[in-house]
C-alpha positions as MATLAB code, in Angstrom:
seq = 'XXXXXXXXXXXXXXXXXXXXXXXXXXXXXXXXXXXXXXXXXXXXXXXXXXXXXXXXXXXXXXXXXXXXXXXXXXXXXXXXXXXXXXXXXXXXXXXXXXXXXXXXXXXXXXXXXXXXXXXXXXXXXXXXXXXXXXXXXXXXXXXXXXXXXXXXXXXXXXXXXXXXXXXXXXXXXXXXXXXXXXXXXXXXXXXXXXXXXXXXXXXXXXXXXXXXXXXXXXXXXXXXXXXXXXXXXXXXXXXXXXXXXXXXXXXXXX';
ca = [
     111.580   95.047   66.688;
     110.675   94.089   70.258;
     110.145   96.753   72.875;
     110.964   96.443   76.049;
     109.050   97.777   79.008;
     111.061   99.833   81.533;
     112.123   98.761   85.055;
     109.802  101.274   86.328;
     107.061  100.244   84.625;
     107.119   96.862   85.265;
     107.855   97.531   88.976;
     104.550   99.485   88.948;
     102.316   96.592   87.744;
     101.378   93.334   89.676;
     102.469   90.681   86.981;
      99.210   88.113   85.698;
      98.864   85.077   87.228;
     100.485   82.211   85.330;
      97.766   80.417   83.081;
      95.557   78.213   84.840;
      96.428   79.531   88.048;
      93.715   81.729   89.675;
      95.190   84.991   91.482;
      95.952   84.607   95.077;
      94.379   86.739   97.631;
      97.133   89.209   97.581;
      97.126   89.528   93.926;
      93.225   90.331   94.642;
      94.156   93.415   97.260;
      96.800   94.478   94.744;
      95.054   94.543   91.382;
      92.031   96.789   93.617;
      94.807   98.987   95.063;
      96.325   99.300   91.559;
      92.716  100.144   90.140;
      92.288  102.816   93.153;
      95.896  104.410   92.454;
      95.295  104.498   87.985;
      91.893  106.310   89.021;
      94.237  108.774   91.372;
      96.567  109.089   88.708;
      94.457  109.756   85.744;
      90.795  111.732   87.251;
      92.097  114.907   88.559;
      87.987  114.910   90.434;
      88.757  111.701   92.534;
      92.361  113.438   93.551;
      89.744  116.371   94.877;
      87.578  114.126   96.369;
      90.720  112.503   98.000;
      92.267  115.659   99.557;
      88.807  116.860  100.779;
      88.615  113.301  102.448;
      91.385  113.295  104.578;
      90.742  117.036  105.336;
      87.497  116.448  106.489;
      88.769  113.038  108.909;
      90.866  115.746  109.807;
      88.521  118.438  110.915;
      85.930  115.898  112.358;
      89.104  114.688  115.117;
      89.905  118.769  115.508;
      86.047  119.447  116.272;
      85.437  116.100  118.507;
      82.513  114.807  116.907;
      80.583  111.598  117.917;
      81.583  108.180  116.568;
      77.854  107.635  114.966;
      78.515  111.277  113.364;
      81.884  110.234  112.296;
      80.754  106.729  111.003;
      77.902  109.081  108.838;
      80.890  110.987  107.432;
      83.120  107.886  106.543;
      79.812  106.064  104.901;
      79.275  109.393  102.740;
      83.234  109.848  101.528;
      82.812  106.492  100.822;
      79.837  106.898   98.955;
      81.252  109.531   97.023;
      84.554  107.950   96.461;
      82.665  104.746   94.647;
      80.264  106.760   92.811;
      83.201  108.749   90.894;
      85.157  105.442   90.602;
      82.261  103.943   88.384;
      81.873  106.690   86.865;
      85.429  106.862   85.517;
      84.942  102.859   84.893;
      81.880  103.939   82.788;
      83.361  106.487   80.558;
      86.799  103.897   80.511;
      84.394  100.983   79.265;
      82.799  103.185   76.802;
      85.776  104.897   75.152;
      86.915  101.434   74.493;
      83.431  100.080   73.074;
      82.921  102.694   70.540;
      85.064  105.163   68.528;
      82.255  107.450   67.112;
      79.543  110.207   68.882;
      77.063  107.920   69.679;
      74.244  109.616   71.864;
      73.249  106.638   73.981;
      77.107  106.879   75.410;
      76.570  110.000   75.529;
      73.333  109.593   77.811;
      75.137  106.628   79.897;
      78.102  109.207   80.619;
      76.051  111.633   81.995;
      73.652  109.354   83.982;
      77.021  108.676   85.764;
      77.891  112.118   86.066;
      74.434  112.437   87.596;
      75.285  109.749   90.069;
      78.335  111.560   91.281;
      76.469  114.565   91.575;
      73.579  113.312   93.851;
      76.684  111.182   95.821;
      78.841  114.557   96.509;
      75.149  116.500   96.929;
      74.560  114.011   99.277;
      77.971  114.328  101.529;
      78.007  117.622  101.427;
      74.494  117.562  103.322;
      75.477  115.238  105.859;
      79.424  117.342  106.520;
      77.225  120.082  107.325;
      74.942  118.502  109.335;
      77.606  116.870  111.435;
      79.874  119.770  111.891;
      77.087  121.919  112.883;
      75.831  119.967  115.602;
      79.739  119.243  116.725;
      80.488  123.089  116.460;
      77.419  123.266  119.035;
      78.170  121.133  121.363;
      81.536  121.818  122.547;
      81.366  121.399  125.958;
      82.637  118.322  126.841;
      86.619  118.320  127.245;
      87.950  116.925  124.026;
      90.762  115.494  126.830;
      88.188  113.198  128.236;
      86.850  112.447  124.701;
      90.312  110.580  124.049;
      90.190  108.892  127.330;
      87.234  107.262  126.834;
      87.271  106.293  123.361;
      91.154  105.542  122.400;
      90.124  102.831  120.213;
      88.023  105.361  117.443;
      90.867  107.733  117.627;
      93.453  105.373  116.735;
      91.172  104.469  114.317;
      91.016  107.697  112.757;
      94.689  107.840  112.871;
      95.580  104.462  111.304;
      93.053  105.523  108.125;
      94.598  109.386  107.555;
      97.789  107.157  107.696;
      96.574  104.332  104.879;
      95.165  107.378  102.628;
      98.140  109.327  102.883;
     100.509  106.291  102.170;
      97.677  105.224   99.236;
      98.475  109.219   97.801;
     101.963  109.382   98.135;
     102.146  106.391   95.972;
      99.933  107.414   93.300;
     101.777  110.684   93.416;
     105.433  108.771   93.004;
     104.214  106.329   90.982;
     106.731  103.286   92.124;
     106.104  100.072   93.647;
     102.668   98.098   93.880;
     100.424   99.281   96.953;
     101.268   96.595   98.562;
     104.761   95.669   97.843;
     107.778   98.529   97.358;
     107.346  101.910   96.167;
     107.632  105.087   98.473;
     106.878  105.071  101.529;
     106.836  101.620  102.966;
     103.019  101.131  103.823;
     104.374   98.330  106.666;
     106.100  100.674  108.072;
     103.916  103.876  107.925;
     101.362  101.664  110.227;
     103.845  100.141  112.084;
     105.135  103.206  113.738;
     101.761  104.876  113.625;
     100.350  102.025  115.938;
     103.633  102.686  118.342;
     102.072  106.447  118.864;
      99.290  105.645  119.375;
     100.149  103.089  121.919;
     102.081  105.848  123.542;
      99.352  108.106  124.214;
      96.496  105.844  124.906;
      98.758  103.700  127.569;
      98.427  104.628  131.237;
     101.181  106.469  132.823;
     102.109  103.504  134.674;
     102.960  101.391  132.287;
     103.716  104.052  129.352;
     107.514  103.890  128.865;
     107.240  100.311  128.580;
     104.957   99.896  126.426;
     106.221  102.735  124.120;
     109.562  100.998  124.195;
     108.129   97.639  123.365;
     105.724   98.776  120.790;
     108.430  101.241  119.428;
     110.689   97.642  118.956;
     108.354   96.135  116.949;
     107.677   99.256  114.877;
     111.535   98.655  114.028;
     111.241   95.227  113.555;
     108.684   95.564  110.699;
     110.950   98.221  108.909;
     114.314   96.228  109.148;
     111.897   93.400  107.512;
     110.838   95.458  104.720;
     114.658   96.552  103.945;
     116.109   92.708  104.463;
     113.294   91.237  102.235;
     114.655   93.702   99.501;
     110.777   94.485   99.257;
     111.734   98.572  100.645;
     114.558  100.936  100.341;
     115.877  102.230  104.140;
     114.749  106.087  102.723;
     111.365  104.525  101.808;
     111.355  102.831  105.136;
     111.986  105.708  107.299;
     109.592  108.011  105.045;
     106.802  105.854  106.106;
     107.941  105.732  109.578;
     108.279  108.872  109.994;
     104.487  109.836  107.917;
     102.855  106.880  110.112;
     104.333  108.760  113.614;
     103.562  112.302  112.279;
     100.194  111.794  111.461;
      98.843  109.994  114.088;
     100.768  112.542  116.761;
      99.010  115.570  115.005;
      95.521  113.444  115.344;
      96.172  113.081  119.112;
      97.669  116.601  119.398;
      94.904  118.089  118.099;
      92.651  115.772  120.815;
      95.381  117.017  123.540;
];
């Protein structure tokens, strides 16, 4: 009796490549999305480690701190993010490879756990390192902090955007990351980069290059819904995510 795998299912999963045909460089980007997203699915510690992520980008805009303080934070959630990721490979490749106690998996599944220990140690030191120094130095107008570097918090806004979108998939489970699913990715960024282009433009030339920006923000989205790639709901969910998030990230700066 042959089985046959749901639509869903299959939609989820970037197919193989055909034999004797080595995977193109999107099929590279999707099968590491697809690996971050299973992890997100499955480990209910890297969902944690997720949340506290994007709070924390959050709080280090809200606060104002320094771009070699917020490059320390990034390099530590990243470093955390990795560590539980081979940790879950670890256990993953050892469930497989045995299917009795065996202390030696045993020990290699807690060196692991030990890893992500020291990792999330580590991050924790350096958060409250970098949020006490911001928390003390406060005087500088966080108005003049968005003036002069529009380029870090646009930044900051574009990757709260791409972790949010990277989330919301996991959470509705449809699509690849990088091709369908909800919300349209292309879409989320698109109009994400129009706000941003709003705020940081002069006040000269604002309008226009809201409008024009704003235009292409559309463009991308009637793309993703003619290509057959995005539904319009999933199109205007990431729209309206993308614009959301980076206006609260500039709010907050305002």
């Amino acid at each position: 009796m042959t089985v046959t795998t749901p639509p869903r299912e299959r939609a989820r999963e970037t197919p193989p490549p055909a034999p004797g045909r080595a995977p193109t460089l999107l099929d590279s980007f999707n099968y590491a999305f697809e690996g971050i997203i299973h992890v997100l699915r499955t480990q209910r510690n890297l969902r944690i480690h997720f949340v506290i992520a994007i709070v924390v980008i959050g709080a280090a805009v809200a606060v104002g701190v320094g771009r070699d303080d917020l490059i320390l934070l990034l390099m530590a959630i990243a470093f955390v993010l990795v560590a539980e990721m081979i940790n879950s490979a670890i256990e993953g490749a050892i469930d497989v490879s045995t299917t009795s106690f065996d202390p030696n998996a045993k020990l290699a599944k807690d060196i692991a756990a030990g890893a992500v220990l020291i990792a999330s140690v580590t991050a924790l030191a350096v958060g409250y390192l970098v949020f006490a120094y911001a928390a003390a130095h406060r005087t500088a107008r966080v108005l003049d902090r968005v003036r002069d570097a529009p380029a870090e918090i646009t930044l900051v806004a574009l990757v709260l955007v791409v972790l949010v979108v990277i989330t919301t998939k996991a959470l509705t489970r449809s699509g690849t990351p990088l091709r369908g699913g909800l919300p349209s990715g292309h879409a989320g960024v698109a109009f994400a980069g129009w706000m941003a282009a709003t705020y940081v433009s002069s006040d000269h030339h604002r309008f226009l290059i809201s409008s024009l920006t704003f235009v292409m923000a559309l463009l991308v989205a009637q793309t993703r819904v003619e290509a057959g790639v995005h539904s319009r709901l999933e199109v205007l969910y990431g729209g309206a995510l993308g614009a959301l998030v980076t206006l609260v990230v500039f709010q907050v700066l305002t």
